[in-house]
N, C-alpha and C positions, 0 to 999 in steps of 0.2 A: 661112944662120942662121935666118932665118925660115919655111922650107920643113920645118927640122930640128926647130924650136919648136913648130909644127903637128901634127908628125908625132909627137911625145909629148901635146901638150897638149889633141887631138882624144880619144885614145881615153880617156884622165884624166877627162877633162869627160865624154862618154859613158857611162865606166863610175858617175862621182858621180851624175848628174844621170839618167838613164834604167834604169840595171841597178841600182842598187843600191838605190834605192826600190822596182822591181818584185817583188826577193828580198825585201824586207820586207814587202811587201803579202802576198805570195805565202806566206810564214810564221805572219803574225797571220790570216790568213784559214784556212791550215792549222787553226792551234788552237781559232781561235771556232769552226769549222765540223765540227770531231773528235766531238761529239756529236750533230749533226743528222743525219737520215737522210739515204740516197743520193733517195730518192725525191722528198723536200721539195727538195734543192738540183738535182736535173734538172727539180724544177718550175715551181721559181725562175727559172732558167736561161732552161729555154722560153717565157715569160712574159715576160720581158725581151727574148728575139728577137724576138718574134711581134709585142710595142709596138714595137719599132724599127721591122722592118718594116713595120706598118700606119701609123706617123709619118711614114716617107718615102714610102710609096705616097700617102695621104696631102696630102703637098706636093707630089709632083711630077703628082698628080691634077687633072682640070678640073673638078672637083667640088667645089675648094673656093670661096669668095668670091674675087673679084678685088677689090683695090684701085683704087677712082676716084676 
């Protein structure tokens, strides 16, 4: 019984709580973003990798301060 409760109530909760927020991101981002260019959103884009990655290189660098 509870192997069989799991077995519905996993992909229920997955599809509420993870897919079906994404589809809606993924929609209002469609429309806000239908008139910007493709150039400005690949710039965006890469500007926002480029901060990640310099934010973890970063912290995982001996370059920052230590904590004493």
């Amino acid at each position: 019984m509870r192997r069989t409760l799991s077995r519905i109530l996993f992909p229920l909760i997955f599809v509420c709580v993870i897919l079906f927020p994404i589809i809606t991101l993924v929609q209002t981002l469609t429309l806000v973003l239908r008139d910007v260019p493709m150039p400005v959103i690949v710039f965006v884009v890469l500007l926002f990798v480029l901060f990640r990655v310099g934010a973890h290189m970063y912290h995982t660098s001996k370059m920052r301060p230590t904590n004493r």
